[in-house]
BAFI-3210 file (N, C-alpha, C; in Angstrom, 3 decimals, decimal comma, padded with zeros to 6 digits):
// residues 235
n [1|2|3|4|5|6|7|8|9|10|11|12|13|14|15|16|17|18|19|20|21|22|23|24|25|26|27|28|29|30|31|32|33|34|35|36|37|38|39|40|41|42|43|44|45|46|47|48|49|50|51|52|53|54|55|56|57|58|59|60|61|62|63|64|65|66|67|68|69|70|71|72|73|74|75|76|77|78|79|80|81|82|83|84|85|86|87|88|89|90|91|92|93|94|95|96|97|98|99|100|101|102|103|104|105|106|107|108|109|110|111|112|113|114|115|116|117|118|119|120|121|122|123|124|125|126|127|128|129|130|131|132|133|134|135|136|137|138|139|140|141|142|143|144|145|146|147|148|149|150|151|152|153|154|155|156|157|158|159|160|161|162|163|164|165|166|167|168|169|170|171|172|173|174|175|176|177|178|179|180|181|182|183|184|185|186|187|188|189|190|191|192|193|194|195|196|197|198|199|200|201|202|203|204|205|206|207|208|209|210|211|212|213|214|215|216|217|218|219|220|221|222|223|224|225|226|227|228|229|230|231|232|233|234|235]
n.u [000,865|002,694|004,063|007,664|007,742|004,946|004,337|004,565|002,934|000,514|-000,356|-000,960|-003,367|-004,957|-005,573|-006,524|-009,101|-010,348|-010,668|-012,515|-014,443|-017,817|-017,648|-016,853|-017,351|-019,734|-017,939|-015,397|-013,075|-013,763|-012,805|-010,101|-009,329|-009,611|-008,179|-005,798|-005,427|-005,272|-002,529|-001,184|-001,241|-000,362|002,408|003,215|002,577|004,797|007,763|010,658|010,189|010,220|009,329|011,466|011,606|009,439|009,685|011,921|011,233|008,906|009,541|008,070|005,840|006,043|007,580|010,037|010,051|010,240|008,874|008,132|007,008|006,619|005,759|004,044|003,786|003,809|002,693|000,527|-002,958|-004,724|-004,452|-002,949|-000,774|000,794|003,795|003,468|005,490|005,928|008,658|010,213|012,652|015,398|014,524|015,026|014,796|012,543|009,934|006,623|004,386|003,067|001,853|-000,338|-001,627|-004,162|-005,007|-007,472|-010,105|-012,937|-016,873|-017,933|-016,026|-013,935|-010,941|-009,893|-008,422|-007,445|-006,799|-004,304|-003,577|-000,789|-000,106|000,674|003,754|004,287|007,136|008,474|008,749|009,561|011,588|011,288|010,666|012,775|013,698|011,502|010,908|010,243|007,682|006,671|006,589|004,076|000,869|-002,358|-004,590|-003,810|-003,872|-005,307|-008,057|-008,270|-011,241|-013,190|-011,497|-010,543|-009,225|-010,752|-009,819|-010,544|-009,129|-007,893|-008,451|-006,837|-005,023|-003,785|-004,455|-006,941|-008,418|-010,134|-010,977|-014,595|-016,529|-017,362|-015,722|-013,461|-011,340|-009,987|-008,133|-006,004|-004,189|-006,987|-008,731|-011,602|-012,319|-010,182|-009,125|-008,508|-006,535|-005,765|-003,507|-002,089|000,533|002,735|005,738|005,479|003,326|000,746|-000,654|-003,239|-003,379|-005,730|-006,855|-009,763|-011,972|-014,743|-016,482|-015,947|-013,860|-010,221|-007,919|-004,744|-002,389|-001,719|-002,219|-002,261|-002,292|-001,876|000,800|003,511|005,290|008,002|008,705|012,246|013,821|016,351|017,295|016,979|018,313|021,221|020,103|019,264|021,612|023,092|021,909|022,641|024,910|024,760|024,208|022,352|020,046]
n.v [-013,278|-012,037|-013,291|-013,073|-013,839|-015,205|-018,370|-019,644|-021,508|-020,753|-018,368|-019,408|-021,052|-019,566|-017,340|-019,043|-019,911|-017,576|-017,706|-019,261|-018,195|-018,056|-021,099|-021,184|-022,152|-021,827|-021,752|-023,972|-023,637|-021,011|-019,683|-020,199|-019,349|-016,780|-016,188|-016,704|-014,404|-012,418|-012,622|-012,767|-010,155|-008,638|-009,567|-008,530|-005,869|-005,510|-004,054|-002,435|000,860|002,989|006,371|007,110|006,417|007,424|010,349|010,994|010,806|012,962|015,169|017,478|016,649|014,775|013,753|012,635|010,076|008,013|005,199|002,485|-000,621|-002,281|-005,558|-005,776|-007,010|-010,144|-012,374|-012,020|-012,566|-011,354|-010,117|-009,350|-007,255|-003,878|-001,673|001,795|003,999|007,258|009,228|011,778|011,961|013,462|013,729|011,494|011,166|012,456|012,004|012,221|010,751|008,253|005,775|002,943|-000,199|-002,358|-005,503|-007,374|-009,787|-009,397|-010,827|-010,240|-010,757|-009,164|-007,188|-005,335|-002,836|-001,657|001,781|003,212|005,386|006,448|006,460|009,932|011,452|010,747|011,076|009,240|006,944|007,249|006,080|002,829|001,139|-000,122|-001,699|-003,356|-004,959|-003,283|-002,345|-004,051|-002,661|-001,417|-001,654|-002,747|-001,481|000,988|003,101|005,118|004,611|005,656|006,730|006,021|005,845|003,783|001,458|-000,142|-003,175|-005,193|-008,503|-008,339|-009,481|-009,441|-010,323|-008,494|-006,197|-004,345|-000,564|000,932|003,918|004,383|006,423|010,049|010,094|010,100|012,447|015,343|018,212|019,468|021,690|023,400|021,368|019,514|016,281|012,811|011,128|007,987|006,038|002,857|000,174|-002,727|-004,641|-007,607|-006,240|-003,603|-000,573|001,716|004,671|006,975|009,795|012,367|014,914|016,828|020,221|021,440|022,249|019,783|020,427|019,714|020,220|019,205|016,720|015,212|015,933|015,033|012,319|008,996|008,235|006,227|003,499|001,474|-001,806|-002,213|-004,514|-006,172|-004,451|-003,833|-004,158|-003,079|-000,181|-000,508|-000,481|001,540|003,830|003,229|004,055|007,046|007,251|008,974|008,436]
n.w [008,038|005,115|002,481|001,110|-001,582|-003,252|-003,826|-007,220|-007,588|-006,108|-007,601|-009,865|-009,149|-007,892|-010,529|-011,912|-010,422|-010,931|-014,045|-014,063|-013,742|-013,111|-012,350|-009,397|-006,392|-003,199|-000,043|001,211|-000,804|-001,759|000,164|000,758|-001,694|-001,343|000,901|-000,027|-001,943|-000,398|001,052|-001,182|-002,042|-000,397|-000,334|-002,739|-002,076|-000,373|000,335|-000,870|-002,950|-006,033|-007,766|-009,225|-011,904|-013,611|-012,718|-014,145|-016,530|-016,958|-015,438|-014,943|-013,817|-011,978|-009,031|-007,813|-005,321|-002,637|-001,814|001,204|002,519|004,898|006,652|009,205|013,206|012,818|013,934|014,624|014,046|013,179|010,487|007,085|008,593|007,536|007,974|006,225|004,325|002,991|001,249|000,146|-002,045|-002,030|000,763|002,745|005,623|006,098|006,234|004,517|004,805|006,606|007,908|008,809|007,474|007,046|005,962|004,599|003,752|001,983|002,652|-000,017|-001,872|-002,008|-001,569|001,221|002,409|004,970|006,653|008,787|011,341|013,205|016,349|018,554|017,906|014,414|013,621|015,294|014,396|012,149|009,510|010,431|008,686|008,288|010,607|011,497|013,417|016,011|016,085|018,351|020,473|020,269|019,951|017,952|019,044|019,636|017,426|015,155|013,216|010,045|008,957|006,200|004,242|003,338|001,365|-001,297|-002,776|-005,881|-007,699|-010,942|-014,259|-015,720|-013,726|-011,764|-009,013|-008,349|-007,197|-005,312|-002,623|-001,512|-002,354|-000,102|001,652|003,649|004,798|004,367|005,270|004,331|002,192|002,057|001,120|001,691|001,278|001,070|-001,998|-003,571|-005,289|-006,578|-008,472|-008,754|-009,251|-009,542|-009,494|-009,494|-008,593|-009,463|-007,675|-007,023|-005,159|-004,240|-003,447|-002,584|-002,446|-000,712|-003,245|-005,084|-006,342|-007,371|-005,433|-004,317|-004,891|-007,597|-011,382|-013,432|-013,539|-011,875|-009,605|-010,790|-009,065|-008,696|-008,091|-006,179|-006,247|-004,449|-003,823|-001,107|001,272|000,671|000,465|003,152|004,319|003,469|004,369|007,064|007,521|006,968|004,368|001,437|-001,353]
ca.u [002,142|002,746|006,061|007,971|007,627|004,007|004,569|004,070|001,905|-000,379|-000,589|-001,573|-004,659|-005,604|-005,304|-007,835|-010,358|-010,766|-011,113|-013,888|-015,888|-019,173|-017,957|-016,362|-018,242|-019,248|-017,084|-013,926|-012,477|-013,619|-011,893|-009,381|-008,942|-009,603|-007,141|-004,422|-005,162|-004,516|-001,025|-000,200|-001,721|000,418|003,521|003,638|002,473|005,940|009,261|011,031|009,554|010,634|009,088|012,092|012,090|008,381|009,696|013,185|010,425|008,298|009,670|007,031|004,348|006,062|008,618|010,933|009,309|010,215|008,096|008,813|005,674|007,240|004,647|004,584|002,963|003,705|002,076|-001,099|-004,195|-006,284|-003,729|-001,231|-000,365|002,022|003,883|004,187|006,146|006,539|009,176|010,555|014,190|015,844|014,851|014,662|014,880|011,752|008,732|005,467|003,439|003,684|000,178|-000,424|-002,635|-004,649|-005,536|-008,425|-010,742|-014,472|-017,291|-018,210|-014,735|-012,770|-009,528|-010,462|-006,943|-008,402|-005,802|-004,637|-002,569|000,222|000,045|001,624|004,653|004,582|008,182|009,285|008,346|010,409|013,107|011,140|010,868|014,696|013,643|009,732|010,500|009,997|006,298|006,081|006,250|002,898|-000,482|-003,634|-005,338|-003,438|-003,694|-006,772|-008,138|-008,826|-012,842|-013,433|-010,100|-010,135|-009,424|-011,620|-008,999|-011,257|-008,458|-008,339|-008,633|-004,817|-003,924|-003,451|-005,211|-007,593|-009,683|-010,395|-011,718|-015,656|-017,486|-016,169|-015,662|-012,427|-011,999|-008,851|-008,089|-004,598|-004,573|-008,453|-009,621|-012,677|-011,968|-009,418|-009,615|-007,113|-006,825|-004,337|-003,512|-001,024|000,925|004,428|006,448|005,109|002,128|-000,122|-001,555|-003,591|-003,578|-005,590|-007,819|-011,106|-012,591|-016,577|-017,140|-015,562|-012,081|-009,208|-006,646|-003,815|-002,537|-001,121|-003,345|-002,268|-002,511|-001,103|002,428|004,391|006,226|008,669|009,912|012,949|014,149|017,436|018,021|016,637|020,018|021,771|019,498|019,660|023,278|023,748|020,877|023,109|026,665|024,293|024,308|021,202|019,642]
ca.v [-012,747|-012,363|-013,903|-011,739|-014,075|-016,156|-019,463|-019,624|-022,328|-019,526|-017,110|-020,055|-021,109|-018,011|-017,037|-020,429|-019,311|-016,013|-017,739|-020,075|-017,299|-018,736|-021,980|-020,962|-022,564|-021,683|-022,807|-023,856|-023,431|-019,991|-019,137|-020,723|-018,708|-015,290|-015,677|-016,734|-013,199|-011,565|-013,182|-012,494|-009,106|-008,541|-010,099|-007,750|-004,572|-005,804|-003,509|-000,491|001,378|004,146|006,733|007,892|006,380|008,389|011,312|011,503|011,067|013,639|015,963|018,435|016,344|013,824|013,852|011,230|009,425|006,539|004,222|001,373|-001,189|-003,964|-006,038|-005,981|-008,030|-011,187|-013,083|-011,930|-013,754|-010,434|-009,353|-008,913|-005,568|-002,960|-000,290|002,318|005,432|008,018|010,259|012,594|010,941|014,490|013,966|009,938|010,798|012,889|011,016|013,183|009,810|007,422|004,894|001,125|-000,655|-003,662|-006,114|-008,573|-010,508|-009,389|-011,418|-010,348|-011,581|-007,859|-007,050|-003,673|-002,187|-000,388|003,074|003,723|006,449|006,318|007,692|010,801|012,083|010,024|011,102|008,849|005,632|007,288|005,094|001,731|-000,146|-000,996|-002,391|-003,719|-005,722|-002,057|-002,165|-005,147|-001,775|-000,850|-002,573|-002,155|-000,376|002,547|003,488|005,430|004,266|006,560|006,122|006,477|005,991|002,380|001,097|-001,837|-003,544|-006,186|-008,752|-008,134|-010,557|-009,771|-010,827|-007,310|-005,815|-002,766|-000,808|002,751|004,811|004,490|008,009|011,395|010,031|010,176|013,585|015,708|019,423|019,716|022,887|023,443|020,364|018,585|014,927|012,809|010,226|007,074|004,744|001,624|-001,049|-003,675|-005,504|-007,899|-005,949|-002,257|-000,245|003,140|005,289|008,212|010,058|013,521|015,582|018,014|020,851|021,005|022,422|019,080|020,716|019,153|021,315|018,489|015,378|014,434|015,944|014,130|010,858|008,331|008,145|004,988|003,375|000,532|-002,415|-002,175|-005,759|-006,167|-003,119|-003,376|-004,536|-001,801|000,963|-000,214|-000,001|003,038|004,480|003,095|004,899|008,322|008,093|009,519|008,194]
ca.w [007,533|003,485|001,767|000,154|-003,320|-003,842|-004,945|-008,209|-007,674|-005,804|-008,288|-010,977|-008,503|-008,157|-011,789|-012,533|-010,352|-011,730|-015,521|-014,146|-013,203|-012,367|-011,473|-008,152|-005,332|-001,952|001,026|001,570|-001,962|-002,179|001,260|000,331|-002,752|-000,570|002,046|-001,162|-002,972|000,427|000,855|-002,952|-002,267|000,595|-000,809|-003,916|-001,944|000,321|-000,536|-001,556|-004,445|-006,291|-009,053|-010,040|-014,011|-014,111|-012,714|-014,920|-017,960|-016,595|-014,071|-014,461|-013,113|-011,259|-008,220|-007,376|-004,412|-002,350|-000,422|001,470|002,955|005,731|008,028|010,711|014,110|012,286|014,724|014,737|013,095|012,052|009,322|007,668|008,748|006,845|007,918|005,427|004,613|002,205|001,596|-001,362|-002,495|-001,557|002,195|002,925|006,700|006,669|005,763|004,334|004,927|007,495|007,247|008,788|006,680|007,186|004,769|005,244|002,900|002,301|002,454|-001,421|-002,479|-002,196|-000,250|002,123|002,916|006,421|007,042|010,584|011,535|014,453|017,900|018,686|016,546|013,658|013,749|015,786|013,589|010,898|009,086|011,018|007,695|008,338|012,139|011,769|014,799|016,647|016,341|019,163|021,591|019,884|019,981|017,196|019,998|019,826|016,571|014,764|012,234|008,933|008,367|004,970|003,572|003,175|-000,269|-001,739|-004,598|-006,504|-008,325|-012,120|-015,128|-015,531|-012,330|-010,938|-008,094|-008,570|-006,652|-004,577|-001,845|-001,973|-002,119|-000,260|003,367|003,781|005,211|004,211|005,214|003,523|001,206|001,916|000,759|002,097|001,438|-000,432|-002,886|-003,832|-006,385|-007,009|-009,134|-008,114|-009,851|-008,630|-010,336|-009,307|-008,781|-009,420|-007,382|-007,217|-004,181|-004,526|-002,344|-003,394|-001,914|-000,776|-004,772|-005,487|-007,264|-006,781|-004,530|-004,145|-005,617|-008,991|-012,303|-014,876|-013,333|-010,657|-009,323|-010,964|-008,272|-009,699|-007,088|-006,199|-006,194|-004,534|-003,424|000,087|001,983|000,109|000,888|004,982|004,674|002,927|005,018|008,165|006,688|006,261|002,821|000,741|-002,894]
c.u [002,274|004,157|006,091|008,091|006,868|004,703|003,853|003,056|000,232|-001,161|-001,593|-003,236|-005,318|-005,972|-007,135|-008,995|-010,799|-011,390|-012,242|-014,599|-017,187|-019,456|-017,256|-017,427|-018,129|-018,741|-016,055|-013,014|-012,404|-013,136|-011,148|-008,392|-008,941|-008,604|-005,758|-004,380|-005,117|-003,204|-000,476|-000,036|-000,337|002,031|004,104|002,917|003,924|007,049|009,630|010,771|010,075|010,058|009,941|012,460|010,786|008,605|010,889|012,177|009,705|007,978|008,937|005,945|004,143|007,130|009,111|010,596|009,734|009,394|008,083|007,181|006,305|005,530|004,920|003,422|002,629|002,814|000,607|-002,091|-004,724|-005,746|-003,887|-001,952|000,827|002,183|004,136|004,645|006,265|007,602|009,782|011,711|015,231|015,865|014,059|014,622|013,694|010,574|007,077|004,359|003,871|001,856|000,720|-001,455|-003,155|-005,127|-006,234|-009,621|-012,147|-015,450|-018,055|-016,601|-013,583|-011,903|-010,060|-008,484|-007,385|-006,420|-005,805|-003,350|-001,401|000,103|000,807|002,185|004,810|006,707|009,183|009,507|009,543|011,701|012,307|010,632|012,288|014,262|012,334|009,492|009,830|008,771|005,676|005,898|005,132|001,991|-001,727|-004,495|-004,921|-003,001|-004,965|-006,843|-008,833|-010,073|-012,847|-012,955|-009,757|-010,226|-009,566|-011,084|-010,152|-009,667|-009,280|-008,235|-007,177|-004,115|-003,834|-004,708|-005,686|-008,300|-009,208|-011,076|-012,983|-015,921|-016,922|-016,128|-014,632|-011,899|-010,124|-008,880|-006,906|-005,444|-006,467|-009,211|-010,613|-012,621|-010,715|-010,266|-008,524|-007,702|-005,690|-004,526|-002,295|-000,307|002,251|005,130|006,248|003,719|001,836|-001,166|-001,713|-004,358|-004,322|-007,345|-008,850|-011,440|-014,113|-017,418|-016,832|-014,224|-011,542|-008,066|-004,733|-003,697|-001,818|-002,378|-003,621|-002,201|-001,419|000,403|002,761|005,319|006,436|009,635|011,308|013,922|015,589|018,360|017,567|017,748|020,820|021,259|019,634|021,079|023,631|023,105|022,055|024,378|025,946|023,938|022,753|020,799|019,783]
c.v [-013,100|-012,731|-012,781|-012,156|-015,178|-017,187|-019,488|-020,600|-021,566|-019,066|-018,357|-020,761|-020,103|-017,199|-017,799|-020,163|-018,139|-016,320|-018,264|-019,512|-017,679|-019,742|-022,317|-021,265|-021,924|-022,380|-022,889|-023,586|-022,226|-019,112|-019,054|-019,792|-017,221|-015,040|-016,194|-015,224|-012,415|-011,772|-012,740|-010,618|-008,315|-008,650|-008,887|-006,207|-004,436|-005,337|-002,301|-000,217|002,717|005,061|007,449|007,537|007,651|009,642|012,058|011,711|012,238|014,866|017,080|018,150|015,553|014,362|012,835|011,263|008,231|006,050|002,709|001,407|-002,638|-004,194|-006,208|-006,707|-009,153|-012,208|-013,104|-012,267|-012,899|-009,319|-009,729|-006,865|-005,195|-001,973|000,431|003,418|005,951|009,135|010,266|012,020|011,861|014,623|012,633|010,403|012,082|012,824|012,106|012,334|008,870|006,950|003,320|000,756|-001,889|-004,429|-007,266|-008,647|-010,381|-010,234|-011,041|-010,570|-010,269|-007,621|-005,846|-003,971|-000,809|000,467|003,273|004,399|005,973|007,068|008,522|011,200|011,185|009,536|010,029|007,459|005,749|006,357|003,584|000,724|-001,003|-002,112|-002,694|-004,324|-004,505|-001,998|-003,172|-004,284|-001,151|-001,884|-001,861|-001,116|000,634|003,154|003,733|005,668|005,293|006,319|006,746|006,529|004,852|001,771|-000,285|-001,829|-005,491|-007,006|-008,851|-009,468|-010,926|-009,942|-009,852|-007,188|-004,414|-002,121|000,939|002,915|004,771|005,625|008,934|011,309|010,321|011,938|014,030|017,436|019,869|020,600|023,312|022,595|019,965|017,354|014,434|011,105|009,294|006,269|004,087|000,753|-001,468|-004,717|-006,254|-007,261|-004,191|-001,924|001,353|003,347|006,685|008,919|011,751|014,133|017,186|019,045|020,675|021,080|020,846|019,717|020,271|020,615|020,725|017,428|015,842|015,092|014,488|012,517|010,166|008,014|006,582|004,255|001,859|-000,376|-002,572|-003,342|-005,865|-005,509|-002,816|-003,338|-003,480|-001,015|000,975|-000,032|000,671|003,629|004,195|004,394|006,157|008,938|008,065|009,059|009,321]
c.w [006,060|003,241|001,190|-001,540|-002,938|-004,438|-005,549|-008,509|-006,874|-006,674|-009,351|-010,177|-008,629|-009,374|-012,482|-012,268|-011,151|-013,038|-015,273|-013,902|-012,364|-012,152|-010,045|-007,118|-004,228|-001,011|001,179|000,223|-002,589|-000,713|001,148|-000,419|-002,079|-000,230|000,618|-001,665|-001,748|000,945|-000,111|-003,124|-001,226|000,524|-002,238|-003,468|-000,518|-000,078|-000,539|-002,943|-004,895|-007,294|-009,897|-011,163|-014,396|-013,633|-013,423|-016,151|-018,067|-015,259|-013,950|-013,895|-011,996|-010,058|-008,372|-005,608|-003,854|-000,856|-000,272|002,160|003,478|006,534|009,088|012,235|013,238|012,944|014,972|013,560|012,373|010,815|008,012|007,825|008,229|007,519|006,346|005,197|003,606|002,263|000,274|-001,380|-001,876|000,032|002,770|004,527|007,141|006,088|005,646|004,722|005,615|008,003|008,049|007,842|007,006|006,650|005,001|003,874|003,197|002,201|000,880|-002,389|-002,621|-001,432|-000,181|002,532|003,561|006,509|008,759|010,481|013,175|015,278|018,131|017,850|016,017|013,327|014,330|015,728|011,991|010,350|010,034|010,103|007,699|009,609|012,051|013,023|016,099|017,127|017,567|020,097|021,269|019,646|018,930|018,073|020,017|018,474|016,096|013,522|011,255|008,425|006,696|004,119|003,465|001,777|-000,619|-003,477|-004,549|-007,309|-010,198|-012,867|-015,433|-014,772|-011,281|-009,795|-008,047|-007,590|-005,943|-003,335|-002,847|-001,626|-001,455|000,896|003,872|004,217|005,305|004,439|004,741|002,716|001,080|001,100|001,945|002,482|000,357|-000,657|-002,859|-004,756|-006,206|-007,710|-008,815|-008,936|-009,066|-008,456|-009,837|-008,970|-009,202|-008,514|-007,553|-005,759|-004,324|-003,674|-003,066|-002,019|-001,425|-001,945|-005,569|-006,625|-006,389|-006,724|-003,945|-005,015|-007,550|-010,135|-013,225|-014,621|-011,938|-010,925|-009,768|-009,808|-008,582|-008,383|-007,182|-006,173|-006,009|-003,936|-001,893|001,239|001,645|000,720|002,741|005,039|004,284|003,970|006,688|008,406|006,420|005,114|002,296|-000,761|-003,494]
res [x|x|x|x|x|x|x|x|x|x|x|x|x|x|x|x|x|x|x|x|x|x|x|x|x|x|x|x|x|x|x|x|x|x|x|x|x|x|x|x|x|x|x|x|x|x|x|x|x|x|x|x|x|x|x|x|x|x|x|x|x|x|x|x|x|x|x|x|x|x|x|x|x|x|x|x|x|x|x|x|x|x|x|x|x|x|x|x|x|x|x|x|x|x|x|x|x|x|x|x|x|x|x|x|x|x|x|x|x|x|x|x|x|x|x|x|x|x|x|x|x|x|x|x|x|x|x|x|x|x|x|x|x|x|x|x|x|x|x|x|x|x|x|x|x|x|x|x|x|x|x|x|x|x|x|x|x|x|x|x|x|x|x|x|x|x|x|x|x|x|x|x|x|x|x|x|x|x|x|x|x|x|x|x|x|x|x|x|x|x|x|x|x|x|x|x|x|x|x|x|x|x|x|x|x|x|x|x|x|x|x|x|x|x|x|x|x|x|x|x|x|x|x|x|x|x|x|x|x|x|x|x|x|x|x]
***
């Protein structure tokens, strides 16, 4: 299970290794240091997000977007697990994306964030970032997992967390695409991605041109949003 704020005594371990580069040992100190940047990783991909400053700057390229990422099956050892959800700001109660994710520590030092989809009508998971406890009526077993769609974030020199979909496995038929693609970078504070899907010529047929969606934590605003969201009301 990730906090929802790293102690700062975390982040500054974690930080140290990274400068010593090549004097990080094997063993318990570089486990150690693994399972910390999947907590921190976990902790700052934890929240409601929004792109609506990059899409007031740029409403021809951008939308206004919000996505929320709770964990969920706290209890269990082979996590953390996220739910997560997308949905356009215009229609919060009907989600275009609805994703678990799984975040686990590689043996060459990279976080894999494995994709699994939800059984049945996704529909009926909708709005269950307010209630995460929900998911105890669901088990990892019944959920199928996205091959190919798993994104390997390496941590950066600036702290952040980078990283993508390897090669064209990932297998997308939206608008006659082929496969898609993703990118992210992570920061506390927000992230980018780039969600966008090719044909078999390799053109892109979906997704964002001009670059990845901004999405800006919402800090604060999660209590609000369940209680407006309770009262019917809409962003």
């Amino acid at each position: 299970m990730c906090s929802r704020r790293p102690p700062v005594t975390t982040l500054l371990v974690s930080l140290a290794v990274l400068l010593s580069g090549g004097c990080r040992t094997p063993g318990p100190t570089a486990a150690s240091s693994a399972a910390d940047d999947v907590r921190t990783l976990c902790a700052w991909m934890t929240g409601p997000f929004s792109s609506a400053a990059q899409a007031a700057a740029d409403p021809e390229h951008y939308r206004d977007i919000r996505l929320h990422m709770v964990p969920i099956w706290p209890g269990r050892a082979d996590g953390p697990w996220l739910y997560v959800e997308q949905a356009a700001a215009t229609a919060l109660d009907r989600p275009y994306r609805q994703r678990v994710y799984r975040l686990r520590a590689r043996p060459d030092g990279a976080i894999e964030s494995a994709v699994y989809t939800l059984p049945g009508d996704p529909r009926v998971w909708a709005g269950a970032w307010r209630e995460p406890e929900r998911f105890a009526a669901l088990r990892p077993e019944e959920l199928q997992p996205r091959t190919g769609c798993a994104l390997v974030l390496r941590r950066q020199p600036d702290g952040s967390f980078r990283g993508s979909t390897v090669g064209t496995g990932c297998e997308s038929t939206l608008q006659g695409a082929r496969y898609a693609t993703s990118e992210a970078t992570i920061w506390p504070d927000r992230m980018v991605t780039w969600d966008r899907g090719f044909d078999a010529e390799g053109r892109q047929v979906w997704g964002a041109e001009k670059g990845g969606y901004e999405f800006r934590k919402e800090e604060g605003s999660e209590a609000r949003r369940h209680e407006g969201t309770k009262q019917g009301l809409r962003d």
